[in-house]
C-alpha positions in Angstrom: 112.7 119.3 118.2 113.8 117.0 115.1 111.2 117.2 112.0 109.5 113.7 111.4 110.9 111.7 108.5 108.0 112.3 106.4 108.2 116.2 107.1 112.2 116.3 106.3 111.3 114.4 102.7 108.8 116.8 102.3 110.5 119.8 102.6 113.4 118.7 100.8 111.4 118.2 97.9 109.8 121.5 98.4 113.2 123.5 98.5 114.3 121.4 95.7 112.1 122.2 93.5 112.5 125.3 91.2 108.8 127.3 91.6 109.5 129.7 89.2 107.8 128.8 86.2 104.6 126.8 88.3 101.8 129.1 86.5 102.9 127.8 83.1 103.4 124.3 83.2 103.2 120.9 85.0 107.3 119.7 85.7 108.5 116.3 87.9 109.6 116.8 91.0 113.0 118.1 91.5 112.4 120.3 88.2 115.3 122.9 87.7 115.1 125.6 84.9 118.7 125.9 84.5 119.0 121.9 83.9 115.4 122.1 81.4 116.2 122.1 77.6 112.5 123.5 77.7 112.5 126.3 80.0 110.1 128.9 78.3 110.7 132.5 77.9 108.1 132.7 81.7 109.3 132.6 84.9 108.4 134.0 88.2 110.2 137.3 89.9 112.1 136.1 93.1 109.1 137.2 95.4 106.4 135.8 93.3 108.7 132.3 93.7 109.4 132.8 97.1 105.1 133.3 98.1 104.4 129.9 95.7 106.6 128.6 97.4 105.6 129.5 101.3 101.8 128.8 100.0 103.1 125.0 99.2 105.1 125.1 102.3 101.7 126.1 104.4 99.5 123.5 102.4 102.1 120.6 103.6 102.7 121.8 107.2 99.2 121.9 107.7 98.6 118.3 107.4 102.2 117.9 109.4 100.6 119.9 111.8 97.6 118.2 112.2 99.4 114.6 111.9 102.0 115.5 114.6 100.7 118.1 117.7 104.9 118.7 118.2 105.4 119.9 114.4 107.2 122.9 114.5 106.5 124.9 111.0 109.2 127.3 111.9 111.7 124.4 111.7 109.6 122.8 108.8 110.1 126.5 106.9 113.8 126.7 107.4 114.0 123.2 106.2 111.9 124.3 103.0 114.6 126.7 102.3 112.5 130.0 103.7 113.3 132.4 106.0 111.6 132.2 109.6 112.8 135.7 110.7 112.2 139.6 110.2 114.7 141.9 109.1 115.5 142.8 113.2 116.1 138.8 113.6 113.4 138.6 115.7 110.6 135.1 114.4 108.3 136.1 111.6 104.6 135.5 113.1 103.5 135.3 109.2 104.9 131.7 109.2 102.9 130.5 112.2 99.4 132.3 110.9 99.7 130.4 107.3 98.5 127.2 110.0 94.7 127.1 110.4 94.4 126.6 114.1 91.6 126.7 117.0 91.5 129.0 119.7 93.8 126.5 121.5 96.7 126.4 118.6 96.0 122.9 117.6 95.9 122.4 113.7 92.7 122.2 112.2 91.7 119.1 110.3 93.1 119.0 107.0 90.2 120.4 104.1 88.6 121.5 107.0 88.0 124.7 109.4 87.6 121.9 111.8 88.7 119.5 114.9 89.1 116.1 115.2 85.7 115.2 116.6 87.3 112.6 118.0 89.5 113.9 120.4 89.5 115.0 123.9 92.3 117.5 125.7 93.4 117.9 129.0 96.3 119.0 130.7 99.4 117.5 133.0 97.4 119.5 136.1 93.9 118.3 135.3 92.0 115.5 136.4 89.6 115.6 133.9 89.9 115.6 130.3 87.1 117.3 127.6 85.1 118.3 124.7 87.5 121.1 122.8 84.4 123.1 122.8 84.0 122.7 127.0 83.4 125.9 128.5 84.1 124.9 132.0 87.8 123.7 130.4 88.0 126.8 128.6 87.3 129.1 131.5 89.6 127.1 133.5 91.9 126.6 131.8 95.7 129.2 131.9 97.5 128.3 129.2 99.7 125.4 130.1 100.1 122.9 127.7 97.8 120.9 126.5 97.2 117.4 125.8 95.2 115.2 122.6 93.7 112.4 122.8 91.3 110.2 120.6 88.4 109.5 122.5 88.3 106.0 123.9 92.5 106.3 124.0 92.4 108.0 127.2 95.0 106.8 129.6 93.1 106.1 133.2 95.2 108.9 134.6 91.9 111.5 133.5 88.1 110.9 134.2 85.8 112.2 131.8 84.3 116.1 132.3 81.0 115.7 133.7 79.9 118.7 131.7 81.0 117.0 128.4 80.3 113.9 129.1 77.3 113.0 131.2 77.1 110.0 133.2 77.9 107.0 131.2 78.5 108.7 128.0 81.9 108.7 127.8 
C-alpha cells in the first residue's frame, strides 16, 4: 500500500535530515554537516544516529498510525531511510513494537496509552459492532480484520452490541 502524502513528506524530511549532531544543537530542517560552516568538533557514531533517528521515525509513525488504520510503518521506515529487515532478510519485529498498540494492533492515541473513546470496531462477518473493551467481541472474535468507526458514523450495515450498548444507548 502507497504511504499517504503527509507520511511520504514526513519521512523525507526525516531521512533528509543529518541526526548526527542532534544532542548538541538546534539545526533547520534538511541540516547537513558536510554542507555546515559550523559543524562542531561532536557528532554521533553511526548507531547512535541511526537509534535518533528510528526514535523520530517511531514518534511520527505513531501519529500516522493512529491518523490512518492502513499505515504500514515498515513501508514508512524504508521511506525514512532505515532498514526494515534482519541480517537473514527475514522483517525486523523491532520496527513494528516502537508503535504503541492495543491488544487488537490499532495505534494508541497519540500522548496517550489510550483509544479513541469514540470509536466502535467490528468486522466484515459481524452483525454487530462494539465497545473495544467488549468481552463478548473479544471472546468472539478470530482474528480477521477488523473495522473502526467513530461512533455515530456507523454505516446501517451493523447494529449496536447489546452488551455495549444497552437499549437506546447507542
Amino acid at each position: 500500500m502507497a504511504l499517504s502524502r503527509d507520511a511520504r513528506n514526513f519521512a523525507a524530511e526525516i531521512r533528509n535530515h543529518d541526526w548526527s549532531d542532534a544532542p548538541w544543537r538546534l539545526d533547520r530542517a534538511g541540516h547537513s554537516r558536510a554542507d555546515d560552516t559550523k559543524a562542531g568538533p561532536d557528532a554521533l557514531t553511526v548507531e547512535q544516529t541511526r537509534f535518533v533517528k528510528t526514535n523520530v521515525m517511531w514518534v511520527v509513525g505513531q501519529v500516522l498510525s493512529n491518523q490512518d488504520p492502513n499505515f504500514d510503518i515498515y513501508e514508512f521506515a524504508e521511506a525514512c531511510g532505515l532498514k526494515t529487515t534482519t541480517a537473514s532478510g527475514r522483517k525486523n519485529g523491532g520496527i513494528a513494537a516502537g508503535i504503541r498498540t492495543d491488544t487488537y494492533g490499532r495505534a494508541l492515541r497519540p500522548g496517550t496509552w489510550d483509544v479513541d473513546p469514540d470509536e466502535v470496531l467490528t468486522t466484515a462477518a459481524s452483525d454487530f459492532y462494539h465497545l473495544a473493551d467488549c468481552e463478548h467481541f473479544r471472546r468472539g472474535w478470530q482474528g480477521t480484520p477488523l473495522q473502526w468507526f467513530p461512533i455515530g458514523a456507523v454505516p446501517p450495515r451493523w447494529a449496536p452490541c447489546a452488551h455495549c450498548f444497552p437499549a437506546g444507548q447507542s
